[in-house]
C-alpha positions as CSV (number, residue, x, y, z in Angstrom):
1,X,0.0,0.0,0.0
2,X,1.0,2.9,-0.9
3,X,0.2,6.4,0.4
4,X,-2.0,8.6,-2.4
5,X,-0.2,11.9,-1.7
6,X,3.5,11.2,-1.6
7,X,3.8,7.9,-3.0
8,X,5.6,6.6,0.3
9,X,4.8,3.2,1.2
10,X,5.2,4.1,5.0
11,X,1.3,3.4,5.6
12,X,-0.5,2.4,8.5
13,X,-3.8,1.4,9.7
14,X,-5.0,4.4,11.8
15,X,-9.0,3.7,12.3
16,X,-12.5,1.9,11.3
17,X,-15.8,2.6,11.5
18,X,-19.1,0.8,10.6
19,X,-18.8,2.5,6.5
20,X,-14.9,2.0,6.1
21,X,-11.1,1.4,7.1
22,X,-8.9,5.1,7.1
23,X,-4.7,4.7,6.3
24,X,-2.1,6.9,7.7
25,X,1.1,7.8,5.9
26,X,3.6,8.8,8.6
27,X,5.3,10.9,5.4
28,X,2.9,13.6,4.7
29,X,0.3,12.8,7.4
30,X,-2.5,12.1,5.2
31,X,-5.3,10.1,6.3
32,X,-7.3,8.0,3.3
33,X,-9.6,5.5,2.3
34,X,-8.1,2.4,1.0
35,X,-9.1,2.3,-3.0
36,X,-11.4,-1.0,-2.5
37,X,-13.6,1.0,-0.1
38,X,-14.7,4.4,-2.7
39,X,-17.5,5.0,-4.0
40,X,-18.1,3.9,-7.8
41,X,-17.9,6.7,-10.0
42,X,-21.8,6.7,-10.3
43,X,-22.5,6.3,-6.9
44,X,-20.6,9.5,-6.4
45,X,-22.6,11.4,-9.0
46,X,-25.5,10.4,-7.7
47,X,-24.2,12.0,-3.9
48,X,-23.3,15.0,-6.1
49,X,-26.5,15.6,-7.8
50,X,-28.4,15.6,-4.1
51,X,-26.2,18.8,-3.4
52,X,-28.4,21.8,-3.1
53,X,-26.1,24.6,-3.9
54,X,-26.5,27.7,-6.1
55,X,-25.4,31.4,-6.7
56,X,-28.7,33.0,-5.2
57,X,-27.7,30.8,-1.8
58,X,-26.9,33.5,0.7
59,X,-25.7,30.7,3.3
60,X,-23.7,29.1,0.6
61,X,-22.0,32.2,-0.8
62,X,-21.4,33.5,3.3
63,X,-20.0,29.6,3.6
64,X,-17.5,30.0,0.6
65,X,-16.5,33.6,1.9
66,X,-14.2,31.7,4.1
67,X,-11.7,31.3,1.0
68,X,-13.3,33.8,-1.2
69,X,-12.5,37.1,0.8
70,X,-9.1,36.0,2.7
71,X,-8.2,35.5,-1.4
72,X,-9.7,38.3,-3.0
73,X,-7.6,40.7,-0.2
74,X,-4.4,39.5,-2.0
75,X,-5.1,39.5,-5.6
76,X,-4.5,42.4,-7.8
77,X,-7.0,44.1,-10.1
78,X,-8.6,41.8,-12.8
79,X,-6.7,38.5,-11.8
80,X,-7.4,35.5,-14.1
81,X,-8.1,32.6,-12.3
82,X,-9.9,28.5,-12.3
83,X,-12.1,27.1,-9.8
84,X,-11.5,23.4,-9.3
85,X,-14.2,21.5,-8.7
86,X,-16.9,24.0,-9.1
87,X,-19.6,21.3,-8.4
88,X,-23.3,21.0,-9.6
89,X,-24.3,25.1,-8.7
90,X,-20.6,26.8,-9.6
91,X,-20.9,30.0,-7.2
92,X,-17.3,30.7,-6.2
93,X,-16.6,32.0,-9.8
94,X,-19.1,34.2,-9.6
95,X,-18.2,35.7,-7.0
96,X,-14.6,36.7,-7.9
97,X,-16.3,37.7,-11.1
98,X,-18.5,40.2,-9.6
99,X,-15.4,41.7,-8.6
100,X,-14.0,42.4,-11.5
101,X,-11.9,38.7,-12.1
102,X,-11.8,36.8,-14.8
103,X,-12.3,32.8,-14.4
104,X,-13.0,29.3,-15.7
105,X,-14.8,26.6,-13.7
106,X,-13.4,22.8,-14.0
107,X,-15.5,19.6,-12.4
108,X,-14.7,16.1,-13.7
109,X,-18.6,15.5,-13.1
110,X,-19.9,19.2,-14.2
111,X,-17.8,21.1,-16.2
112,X,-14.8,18.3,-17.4
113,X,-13.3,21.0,-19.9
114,X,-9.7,19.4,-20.1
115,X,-8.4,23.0,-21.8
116,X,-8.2,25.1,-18.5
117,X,-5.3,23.0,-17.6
118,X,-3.6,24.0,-20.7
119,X,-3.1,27.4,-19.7
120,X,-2.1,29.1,-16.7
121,X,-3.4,31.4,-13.7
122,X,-2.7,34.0,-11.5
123,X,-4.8,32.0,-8.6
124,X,-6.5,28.8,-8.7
125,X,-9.7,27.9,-5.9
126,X,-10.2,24.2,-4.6
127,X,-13.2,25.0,-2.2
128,X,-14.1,21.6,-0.2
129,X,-12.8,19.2,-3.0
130,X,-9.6,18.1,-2.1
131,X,-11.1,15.4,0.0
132,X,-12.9,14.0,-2.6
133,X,-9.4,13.4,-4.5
134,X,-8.7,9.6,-5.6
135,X,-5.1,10.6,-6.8
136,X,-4.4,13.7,-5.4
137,X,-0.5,13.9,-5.7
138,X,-1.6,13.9,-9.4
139,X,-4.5,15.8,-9.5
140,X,-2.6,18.8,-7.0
141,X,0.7,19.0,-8.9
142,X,-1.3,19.3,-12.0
143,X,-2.9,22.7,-10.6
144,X,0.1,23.8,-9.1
145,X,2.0,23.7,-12.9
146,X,-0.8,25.5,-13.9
147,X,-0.5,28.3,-11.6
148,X,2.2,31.7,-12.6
149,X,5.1,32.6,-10.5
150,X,3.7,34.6,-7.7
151,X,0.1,32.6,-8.0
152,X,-1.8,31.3,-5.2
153,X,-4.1,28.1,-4.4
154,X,-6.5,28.4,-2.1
155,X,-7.9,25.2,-0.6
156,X,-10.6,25.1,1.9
157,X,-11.4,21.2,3.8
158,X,-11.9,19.7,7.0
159,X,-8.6,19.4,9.2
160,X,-7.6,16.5,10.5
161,X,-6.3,17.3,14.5
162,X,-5.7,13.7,16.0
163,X,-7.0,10.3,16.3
164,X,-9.2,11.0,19.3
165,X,-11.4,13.7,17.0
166,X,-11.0,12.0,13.8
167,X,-13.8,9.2,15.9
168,X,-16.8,11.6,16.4
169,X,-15.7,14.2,13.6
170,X,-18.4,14.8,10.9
171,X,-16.5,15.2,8.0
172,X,-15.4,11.3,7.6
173,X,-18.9,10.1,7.8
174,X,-19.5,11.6,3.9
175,X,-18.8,8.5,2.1
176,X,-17.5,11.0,-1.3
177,X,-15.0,12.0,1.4
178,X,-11.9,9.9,0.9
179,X,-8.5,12.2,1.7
180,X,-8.5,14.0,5.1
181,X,-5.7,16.6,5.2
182,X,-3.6,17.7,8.7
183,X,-1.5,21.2,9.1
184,X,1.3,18.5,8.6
185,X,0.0,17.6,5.2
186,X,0.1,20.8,4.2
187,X,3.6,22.0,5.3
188,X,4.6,18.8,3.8
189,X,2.8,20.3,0.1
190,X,4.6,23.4,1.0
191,X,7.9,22.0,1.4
192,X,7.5,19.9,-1.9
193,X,6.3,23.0,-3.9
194,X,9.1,24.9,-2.2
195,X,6.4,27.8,-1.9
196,X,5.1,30.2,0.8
197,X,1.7,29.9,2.4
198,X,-1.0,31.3,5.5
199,X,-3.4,29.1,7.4
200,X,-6.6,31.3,7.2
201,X,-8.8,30.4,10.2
202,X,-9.7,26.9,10.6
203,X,-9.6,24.7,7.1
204,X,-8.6,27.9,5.1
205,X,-4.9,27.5,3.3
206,X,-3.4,29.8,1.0
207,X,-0.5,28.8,-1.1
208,X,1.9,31.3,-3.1
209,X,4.4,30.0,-5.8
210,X,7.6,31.7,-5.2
211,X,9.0,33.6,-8.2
């Protein structure tokens, strides 16, 4: 076995539930869902399509401002950017839109438009969809190439703390959910990407690609 983020085959069992076994790699501190426990691809749709979200949401757009403002402070004037994984009711593009951005959407269920990772960004948004990643070493260093020097990736998930939360917590008990990121996993993603980055409030991470 093989951990999804690094590669490193330094995995461990770390818990179980009634829906599913979780793996811990000791390398990057990622916590995943061993491949023979995912969802199908159309059982995940199906999850996907149940999702209620949409531009004219007040809650969702105030639930997206966590990334969304925190972001918008630190771009400049009429930034190009993609949101990844924009879902079935894409919203965050709108948003940065309405002030005066320029942006694509991507979702391998909703918008899979294989161009926008052809070109390249000023700042790229992965809003509560890192999680959901199969392969995300892939899927991650894919965006990152496709970010400028001096770009930023924001991400927004749940945080794993420790083993003793990870039993009650919430955000495992979405069966879509399958890659559960620490503070460790990300310093390890900065170190890789040799980049700078800011922990916004809780689940809120900011990444800049050094010059």
């Amino acid at each position: 076995m093989f951990c999804i983020l690094c590669g490193k085959p330094e995995v461990s069992f770390f818990f179980e539930d009634k829906l599913r076994k979780y793996l811990w790699c000791e390398v990057c501190d990622l916590v995943f869902v061993p491949s023979y426990q995912r969802l199908s691809a159309e059982e995940e749709l199906k999850r996907y399509d149940q999702h209620q979200n949409s531009p004219d949401d007040q809650r969702y757009r105030n639930f997206l401002d966590r990334l969304f403002k925190p972001l918008n402070d630190r771009l400049l004037p009429g930034s190009y950017g993609l949101d990844f994984g924009s879902g079935p009711g894409p919203t965050l593009h709108l948003m940065f839109m309405e002030h005066g951005h320029a942006m694509h959407i991507y979702d391998c269920f909703y918008a899979d438009d294989q161009s926008v990772f052809e070109q390249t960004y000023d700042f790229i948004t992965a809003t509560e969809v890192v999680e959901h990643l199969f392969n995300p070493q892939w899927e991650l260093d894919r965006l990152w190439s496709c970010l400028k020097p001096g770009g930023l990736l924001g991400m927004m998930t749940g945080i794993v703390e420790n083993k003793a939360a990870f039993k009650n917590w919430y955000y495992k008990k979405d069966e879509t959910h399958v890659a559960f990121y620490s503070k460790k996993t990300f310093e390890w993603l900065r170190q890789k990407w040799q980049a700078s980055w800011e922990v916004i409030g809780n689940g809120v991470v900011i990444f800049r690609k050094n010059d």
